[in-house]
C-alpha positions as a Markdown table, in Angstrom:
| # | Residue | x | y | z |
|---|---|---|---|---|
| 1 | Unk | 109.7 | 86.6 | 96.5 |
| 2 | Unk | 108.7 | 83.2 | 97.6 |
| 3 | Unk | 107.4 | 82.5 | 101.6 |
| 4 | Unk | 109.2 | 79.4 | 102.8 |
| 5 | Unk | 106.5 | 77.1 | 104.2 |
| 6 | Unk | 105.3 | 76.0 | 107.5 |
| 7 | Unk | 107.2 | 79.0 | 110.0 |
| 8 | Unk | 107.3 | 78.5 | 113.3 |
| 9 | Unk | 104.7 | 80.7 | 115.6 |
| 10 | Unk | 106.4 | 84.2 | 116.5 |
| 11 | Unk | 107.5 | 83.9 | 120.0 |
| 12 | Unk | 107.0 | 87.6 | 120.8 |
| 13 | Unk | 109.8 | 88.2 | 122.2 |
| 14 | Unk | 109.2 | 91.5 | 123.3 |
| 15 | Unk | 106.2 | 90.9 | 124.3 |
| 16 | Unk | 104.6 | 93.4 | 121.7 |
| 17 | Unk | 100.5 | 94.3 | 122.5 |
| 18 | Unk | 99.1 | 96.4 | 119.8 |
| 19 | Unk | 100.3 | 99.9 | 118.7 |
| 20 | Unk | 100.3 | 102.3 | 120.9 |
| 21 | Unk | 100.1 | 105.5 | 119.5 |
| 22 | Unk | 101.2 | 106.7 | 115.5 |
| 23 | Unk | 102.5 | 109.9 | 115.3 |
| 24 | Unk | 102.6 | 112.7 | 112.4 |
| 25 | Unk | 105.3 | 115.5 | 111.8 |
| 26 | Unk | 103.6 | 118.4 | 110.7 |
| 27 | Unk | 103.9 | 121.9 | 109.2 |
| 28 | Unk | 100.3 | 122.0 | 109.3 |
| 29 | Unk | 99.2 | 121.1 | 112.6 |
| 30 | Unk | 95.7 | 122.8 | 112.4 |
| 31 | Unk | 95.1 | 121.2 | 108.6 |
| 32 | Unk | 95.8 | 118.2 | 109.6 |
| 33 | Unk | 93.8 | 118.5 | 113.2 |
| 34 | Unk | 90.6 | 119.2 | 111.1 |
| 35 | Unk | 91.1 | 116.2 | 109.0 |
| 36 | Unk | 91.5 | 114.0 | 111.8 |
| 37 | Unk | 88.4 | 115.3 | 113.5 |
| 38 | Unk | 86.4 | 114.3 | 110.3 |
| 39 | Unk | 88.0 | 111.1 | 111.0 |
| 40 | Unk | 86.4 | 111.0 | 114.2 |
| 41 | Unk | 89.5 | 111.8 | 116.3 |
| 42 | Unk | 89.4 | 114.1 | 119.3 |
| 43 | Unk | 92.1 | 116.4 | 120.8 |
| 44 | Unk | 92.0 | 115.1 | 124.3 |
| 45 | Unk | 95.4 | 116.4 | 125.1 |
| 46 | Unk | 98.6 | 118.8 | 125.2 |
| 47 | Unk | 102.0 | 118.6 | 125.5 |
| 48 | Unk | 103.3 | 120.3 | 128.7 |
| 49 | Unk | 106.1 | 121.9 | 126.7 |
| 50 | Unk | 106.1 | 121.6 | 122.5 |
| 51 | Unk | 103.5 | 122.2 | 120.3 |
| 52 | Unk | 102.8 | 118.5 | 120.4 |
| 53 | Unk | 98.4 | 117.5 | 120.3 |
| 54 | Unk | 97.1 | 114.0 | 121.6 |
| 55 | Unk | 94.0 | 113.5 | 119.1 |
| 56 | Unk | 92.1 | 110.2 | 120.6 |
| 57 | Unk | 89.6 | 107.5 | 118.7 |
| 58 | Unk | 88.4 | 104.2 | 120.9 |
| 59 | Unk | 91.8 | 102.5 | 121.4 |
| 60 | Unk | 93.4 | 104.6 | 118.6 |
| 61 | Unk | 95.9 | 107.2 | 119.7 |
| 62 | Unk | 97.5 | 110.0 | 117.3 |
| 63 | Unk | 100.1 | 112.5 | 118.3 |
| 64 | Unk | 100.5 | 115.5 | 116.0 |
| 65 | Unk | 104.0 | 117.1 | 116.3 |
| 66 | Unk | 104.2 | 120.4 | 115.2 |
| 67 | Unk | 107.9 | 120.9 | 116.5 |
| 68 | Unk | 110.2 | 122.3 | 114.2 |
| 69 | Unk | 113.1 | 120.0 | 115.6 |
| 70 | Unk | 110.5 | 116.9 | 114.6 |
| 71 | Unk | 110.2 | 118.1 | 110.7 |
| 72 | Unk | 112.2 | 116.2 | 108.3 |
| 73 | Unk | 114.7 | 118.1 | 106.1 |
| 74 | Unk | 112.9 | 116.8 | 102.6 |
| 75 | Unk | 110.1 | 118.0 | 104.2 |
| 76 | Unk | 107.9 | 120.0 | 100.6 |
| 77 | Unk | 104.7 | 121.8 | 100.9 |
| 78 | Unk | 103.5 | 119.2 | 98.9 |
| 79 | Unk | 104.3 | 117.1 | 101.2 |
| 80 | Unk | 104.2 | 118.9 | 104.6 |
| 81 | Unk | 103.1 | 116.1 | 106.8 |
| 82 | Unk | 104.6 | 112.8 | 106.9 |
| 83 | Unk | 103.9 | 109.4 | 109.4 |
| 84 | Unk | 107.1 | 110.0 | 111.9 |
| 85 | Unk | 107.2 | 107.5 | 114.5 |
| 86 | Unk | 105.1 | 104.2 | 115.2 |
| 87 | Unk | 105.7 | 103.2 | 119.2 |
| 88 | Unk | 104.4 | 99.8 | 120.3 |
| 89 | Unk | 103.1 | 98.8 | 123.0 |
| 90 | Unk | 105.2 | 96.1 | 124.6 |
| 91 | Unk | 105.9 | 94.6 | 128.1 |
| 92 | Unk | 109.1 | 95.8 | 129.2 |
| 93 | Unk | 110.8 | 99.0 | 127.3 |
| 94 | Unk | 113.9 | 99.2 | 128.2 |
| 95 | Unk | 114.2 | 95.3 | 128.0 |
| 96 | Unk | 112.7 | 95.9 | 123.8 |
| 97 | Unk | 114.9 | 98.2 | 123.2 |
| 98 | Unk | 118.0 | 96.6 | 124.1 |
| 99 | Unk | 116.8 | 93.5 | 122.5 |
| 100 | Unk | 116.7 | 95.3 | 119.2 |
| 101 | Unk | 120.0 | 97.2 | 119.4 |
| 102 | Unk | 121.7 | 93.9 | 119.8 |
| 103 | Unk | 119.6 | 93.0 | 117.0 |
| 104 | Unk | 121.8 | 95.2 | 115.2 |
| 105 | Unk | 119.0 | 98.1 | 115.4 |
| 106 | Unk | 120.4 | 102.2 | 115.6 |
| 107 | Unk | 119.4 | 103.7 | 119.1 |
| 108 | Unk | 118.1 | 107.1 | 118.8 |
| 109 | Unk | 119.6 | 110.2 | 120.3 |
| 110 | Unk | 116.9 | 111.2 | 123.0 |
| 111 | Unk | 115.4 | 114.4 | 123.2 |
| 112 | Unk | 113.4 | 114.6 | 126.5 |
| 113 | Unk | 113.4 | 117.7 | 128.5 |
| 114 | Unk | 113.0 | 118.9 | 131.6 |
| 115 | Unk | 110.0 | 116.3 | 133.3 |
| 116 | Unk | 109.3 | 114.5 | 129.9 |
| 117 | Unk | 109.4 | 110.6 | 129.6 |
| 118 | Unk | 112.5 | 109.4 | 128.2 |
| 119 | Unk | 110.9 | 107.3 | 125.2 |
| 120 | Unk | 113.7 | 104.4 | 124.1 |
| 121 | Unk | 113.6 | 103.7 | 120.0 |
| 122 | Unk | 115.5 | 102.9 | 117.3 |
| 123 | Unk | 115.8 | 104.1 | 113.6 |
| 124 | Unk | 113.1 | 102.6 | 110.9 |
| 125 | Unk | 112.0 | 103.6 | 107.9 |
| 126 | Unk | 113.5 | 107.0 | 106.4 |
| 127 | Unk | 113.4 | 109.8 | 109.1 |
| 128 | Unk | 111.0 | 107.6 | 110.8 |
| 129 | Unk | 111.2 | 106.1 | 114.7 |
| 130 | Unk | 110.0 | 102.9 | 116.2 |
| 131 | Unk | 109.1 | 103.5 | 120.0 |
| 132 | Unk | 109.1 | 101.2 | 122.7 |
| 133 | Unk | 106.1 | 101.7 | 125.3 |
| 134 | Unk | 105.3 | 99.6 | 128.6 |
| 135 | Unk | 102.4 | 100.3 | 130.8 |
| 136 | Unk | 102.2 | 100.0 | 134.2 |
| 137 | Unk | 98.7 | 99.4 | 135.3 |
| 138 | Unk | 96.5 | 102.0 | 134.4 |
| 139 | Unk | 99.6 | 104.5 | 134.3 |
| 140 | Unk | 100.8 | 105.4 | 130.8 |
| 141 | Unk | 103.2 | 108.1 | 128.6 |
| 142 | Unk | 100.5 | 110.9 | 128.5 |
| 143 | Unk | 99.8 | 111.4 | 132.4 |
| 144 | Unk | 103.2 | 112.9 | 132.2 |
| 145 | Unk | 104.0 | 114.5 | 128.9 |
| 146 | Unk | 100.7 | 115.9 | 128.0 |
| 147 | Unk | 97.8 | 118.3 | 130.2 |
| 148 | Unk | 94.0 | 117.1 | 129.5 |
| 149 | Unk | 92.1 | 119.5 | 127.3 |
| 150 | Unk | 90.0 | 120.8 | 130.3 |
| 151 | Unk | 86.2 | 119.7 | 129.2 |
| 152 | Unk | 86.9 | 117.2 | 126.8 |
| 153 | Unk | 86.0 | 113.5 | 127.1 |
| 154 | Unk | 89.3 | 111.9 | 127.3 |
| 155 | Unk | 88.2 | 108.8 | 125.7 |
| 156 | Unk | 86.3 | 109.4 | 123.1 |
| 157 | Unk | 84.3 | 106.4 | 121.1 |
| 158 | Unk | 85.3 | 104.5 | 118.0 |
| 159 | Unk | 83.2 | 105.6 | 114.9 |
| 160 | Unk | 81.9 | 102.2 | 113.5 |
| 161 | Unk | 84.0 | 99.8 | 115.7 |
| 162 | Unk | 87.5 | 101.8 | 114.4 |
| 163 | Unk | 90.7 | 100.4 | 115.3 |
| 164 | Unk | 94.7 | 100.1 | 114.0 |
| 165 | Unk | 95.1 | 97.5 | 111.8 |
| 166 | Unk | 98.6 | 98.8 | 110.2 |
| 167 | Unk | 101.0 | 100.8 | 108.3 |
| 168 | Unk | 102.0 | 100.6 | 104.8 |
| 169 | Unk | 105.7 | 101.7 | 103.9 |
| 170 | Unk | 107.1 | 102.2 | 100.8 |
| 171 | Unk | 110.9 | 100.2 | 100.2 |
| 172 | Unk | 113.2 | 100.4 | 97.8 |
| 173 | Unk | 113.3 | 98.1 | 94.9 |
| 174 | Unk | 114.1 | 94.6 | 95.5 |
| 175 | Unk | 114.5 | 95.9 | 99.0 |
| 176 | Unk | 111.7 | 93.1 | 100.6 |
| 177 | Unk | 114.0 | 90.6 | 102.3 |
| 178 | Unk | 116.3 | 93.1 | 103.9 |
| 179 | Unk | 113.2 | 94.8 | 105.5 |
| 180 | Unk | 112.2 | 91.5 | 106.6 |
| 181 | Unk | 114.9 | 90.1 | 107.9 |
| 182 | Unk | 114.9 | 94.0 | 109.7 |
| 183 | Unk | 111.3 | 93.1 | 111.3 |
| 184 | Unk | 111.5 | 89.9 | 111.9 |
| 185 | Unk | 115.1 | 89.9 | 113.7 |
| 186 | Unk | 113.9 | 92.7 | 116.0 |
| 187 | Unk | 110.6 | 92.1 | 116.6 |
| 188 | Unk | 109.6 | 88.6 | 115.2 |
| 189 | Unk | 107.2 | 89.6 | 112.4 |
| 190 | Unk | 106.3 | 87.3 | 110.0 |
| 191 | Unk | 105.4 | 87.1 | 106.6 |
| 192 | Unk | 102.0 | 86.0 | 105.1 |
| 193 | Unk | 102.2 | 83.9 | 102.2 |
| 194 | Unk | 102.4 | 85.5 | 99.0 |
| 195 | Unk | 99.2 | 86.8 | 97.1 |
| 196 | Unk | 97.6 | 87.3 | 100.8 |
| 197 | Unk | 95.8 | 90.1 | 101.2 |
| 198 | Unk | 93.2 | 92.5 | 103.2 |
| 199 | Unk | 91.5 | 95.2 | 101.5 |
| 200 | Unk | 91.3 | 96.6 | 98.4 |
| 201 | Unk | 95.2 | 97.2 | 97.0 |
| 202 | Unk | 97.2 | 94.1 | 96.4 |
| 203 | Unk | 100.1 | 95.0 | 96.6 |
| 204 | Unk | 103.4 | 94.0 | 97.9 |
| 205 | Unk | 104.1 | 92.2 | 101.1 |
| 206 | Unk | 102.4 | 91.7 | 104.7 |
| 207 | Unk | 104.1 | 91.6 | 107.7 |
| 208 | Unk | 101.9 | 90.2 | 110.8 |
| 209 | Unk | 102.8 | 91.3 | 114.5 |
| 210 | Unk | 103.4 | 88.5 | 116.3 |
| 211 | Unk | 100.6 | 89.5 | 118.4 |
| 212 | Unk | 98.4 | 89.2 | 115.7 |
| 213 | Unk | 97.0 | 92.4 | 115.9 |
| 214 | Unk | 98.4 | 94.3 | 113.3 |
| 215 | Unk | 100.3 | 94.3 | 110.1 |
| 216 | Unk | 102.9 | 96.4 | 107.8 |
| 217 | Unk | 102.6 | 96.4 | 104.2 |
| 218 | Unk | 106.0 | 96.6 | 102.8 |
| 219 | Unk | 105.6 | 98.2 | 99.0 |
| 220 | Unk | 107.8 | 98.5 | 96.5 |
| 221 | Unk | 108.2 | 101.0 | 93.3 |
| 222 | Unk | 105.5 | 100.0 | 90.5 |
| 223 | Unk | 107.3 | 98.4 | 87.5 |
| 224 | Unk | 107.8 | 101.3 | 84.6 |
| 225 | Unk | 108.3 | 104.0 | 87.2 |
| 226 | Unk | 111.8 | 104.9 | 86.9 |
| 227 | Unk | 110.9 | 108.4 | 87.0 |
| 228 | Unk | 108.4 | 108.3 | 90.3 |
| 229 | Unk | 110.3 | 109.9 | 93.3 |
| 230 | Unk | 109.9 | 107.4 | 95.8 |
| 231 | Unk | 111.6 | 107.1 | 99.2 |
| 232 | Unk | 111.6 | 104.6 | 101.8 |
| 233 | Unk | 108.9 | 105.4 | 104.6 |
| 234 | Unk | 106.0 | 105.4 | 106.3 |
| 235 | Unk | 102.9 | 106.3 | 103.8 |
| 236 | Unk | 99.5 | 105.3 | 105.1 |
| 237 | Unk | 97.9 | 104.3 | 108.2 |
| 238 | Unk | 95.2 | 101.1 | 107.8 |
| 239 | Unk | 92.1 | 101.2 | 110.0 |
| 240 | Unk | 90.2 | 98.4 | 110.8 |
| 241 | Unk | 86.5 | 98.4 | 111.1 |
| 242 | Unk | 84.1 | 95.2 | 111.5 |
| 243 | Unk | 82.0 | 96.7 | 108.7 |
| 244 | Unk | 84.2 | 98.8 | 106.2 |
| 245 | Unk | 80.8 | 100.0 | 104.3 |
| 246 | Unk | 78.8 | 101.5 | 107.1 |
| 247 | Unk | 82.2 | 103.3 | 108.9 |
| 248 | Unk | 82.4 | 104.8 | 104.7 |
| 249 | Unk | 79.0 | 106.1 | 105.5 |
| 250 | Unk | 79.6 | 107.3 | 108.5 |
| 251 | Unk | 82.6 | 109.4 | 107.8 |
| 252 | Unk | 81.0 | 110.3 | 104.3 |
| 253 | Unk | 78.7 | 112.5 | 106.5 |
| 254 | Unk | 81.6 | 113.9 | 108.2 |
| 255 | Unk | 83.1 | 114.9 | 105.1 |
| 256 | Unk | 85.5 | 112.2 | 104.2 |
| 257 | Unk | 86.3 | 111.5 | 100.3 |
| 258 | Unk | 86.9 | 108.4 | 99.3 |
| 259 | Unk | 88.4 | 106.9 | 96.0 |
| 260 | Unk | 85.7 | 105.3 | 94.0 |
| 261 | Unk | 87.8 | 104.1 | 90.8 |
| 262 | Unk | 87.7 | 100.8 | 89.4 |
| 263 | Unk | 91.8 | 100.3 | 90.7 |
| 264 | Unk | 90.4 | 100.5 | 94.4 |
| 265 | Unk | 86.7 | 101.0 | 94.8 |
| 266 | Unk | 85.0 | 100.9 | 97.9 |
| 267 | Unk | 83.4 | 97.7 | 99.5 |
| 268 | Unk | 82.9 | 95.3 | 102.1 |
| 269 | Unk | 86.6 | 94.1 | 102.0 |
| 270 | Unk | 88.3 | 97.8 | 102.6 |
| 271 | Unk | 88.4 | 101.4 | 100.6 |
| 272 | Unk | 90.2 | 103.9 | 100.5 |
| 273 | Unk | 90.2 | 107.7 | 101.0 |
| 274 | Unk | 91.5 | 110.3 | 98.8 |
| 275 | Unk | 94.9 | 112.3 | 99.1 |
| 276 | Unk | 94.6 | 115.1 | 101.4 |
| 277 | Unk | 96.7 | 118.3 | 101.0 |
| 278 | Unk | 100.1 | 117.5 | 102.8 |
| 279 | Unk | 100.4 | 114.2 | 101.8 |
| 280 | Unk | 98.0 | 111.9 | 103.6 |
| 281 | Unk | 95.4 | 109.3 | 103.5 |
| 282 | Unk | 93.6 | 106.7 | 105.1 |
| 283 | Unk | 92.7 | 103.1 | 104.2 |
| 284 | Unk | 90.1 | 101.2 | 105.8 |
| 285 | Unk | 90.2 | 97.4 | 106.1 |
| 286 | Unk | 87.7 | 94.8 | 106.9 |
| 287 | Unk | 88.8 | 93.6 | 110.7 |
| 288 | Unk | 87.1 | 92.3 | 113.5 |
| 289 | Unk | 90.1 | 92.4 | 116.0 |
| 290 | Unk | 89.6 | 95.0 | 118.4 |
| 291 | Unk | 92.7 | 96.1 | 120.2 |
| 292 | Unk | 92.8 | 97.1 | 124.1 |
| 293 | Unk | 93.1 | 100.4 | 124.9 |
């Protein structure tokens, strides 16, 4: 599609900061738990009540949900583990979320319990939910939901200067301006031009926050692959590093296998890790934009 020319500066309406935490649905909580301590993620936290982990990296925050109520219905062994809910950071929640249900966004049912936060969000991609999370000073979501893991550092360093720099989802065919329009009516994303990248896979189309902090890569199905079962969700979480090569090494010694094929090899401007067992992978992206914690 073509990028019409000279857009207007996002206004942030909802005063969006940064992503605050990404979380995963799980079947495999302790599977996945390993692979995200060879990432360099520590469990810092527990939920009060569900079987629900807070795994903590320098400003990045990842919640594995291991609730049965939180596991899609497709859910596969194959595919066991899926990206369920992105929440960002934003400087009034309740005023976000009402802006994007008048937006024409689909308010979820809530399921807090008995002294849990009541997290507003709406419907995004597949099974997936966008969150809405303010802060008030240094008060946030997890002094209430989740219990410290007694003796753990509760913020743990970035490996190599780590950070968010996005999500990839996957669309339907020909599905690109809906999903923009979707992104940038809520939320006032915009779209880079076409043929502008970061990393190592080209593909489809880049949304920037209108923070300028992060980005989603909308992705259709390849051409020829009327046969490839492919839904609309979340896929892939990018990480930014300042310098992509030495984070590689550094998470080559923790175990990490990355993809070294001519179609996405590793180098300065990003790489890309191999498919785990349940589905995931990470892709690390040139960035020197740190995000606040």
């Amino acid at each position: 599609m073509s990028i019409q020319e000279d857009l207007p500066e996002p206004s942030n309406p909802l005063g969006i900061d940064g992503i605050e935490f990404i979380e995963y649905a799980t079947a495999r909580p302790l599977e996945l738990g390993a692979l995200l301590e060879q990432m360099g993620f520590v469990a810092t936290a527990r939920h009060r009540s569900r079987e629900v982990t807070l795994y903590r990296q320098g400003s990045m925050n990842i919640i594995v949900n291991a609730d049965p109520v939180a596991l899609p219905l497709t859910t596969s062994d194959t595919q066991s583990t899926s990206i369920s809910a992105i929440a960002l950071r934003v400087r009034d929640a309740d005023l976000a979320y009402r802006h994007a249900i008048d937006m024409g966004a689909w308010g979820i049912q809530t399921r807090a319990g008995v002294m849990e936060l009541n997290i507003p969000g709406v419907h995004g991609a597949g099974d997936s939910i966008l969150y809405f999370v303010d802060r008030v000073g240094d008060f946030s979501i997890y002094d209430v939901d989740f219990k410290p893991i007694p003796g753990v550092a509760q913020n743990p360093p970035a490996i190599a200067g780590m950070h968010f720099f996005g999500v990839v989802q996957a669309i339907g065919r020909d599905r690109s301006p809906e999903w923009i329009d979707f992104y940038q009516q809520l939320m006032d994303f915009r779209p880079l031009p076409d043929g502008h990248f970061f990393g190592v896979l080209p593909k489809g189309l880049l949304l920037e926050s209108p923070c300028h902090s992060f980005y989603l890569q909308l992705i259709e199905p390849p051409e020829g692959a009327a046969g490839l079962q492919w839904e609309e969700q979340l896929i892939r979480i990018g990480i930014g590093a300042p310098d992509v090569l030495q984070a590689v090494s550094e998470l080559k010694k923790r175990g990490i296998v990355f993809i070294d094929k001519a179609s996405a090899p590793s180098s300065e401007k990003g790489a890309l890790t191999q498919l785990y067992k349940g589905g995931i992978s990470f892709e690390l992206v040139v960035s020197h934009s740190e995000q606040t914690a």
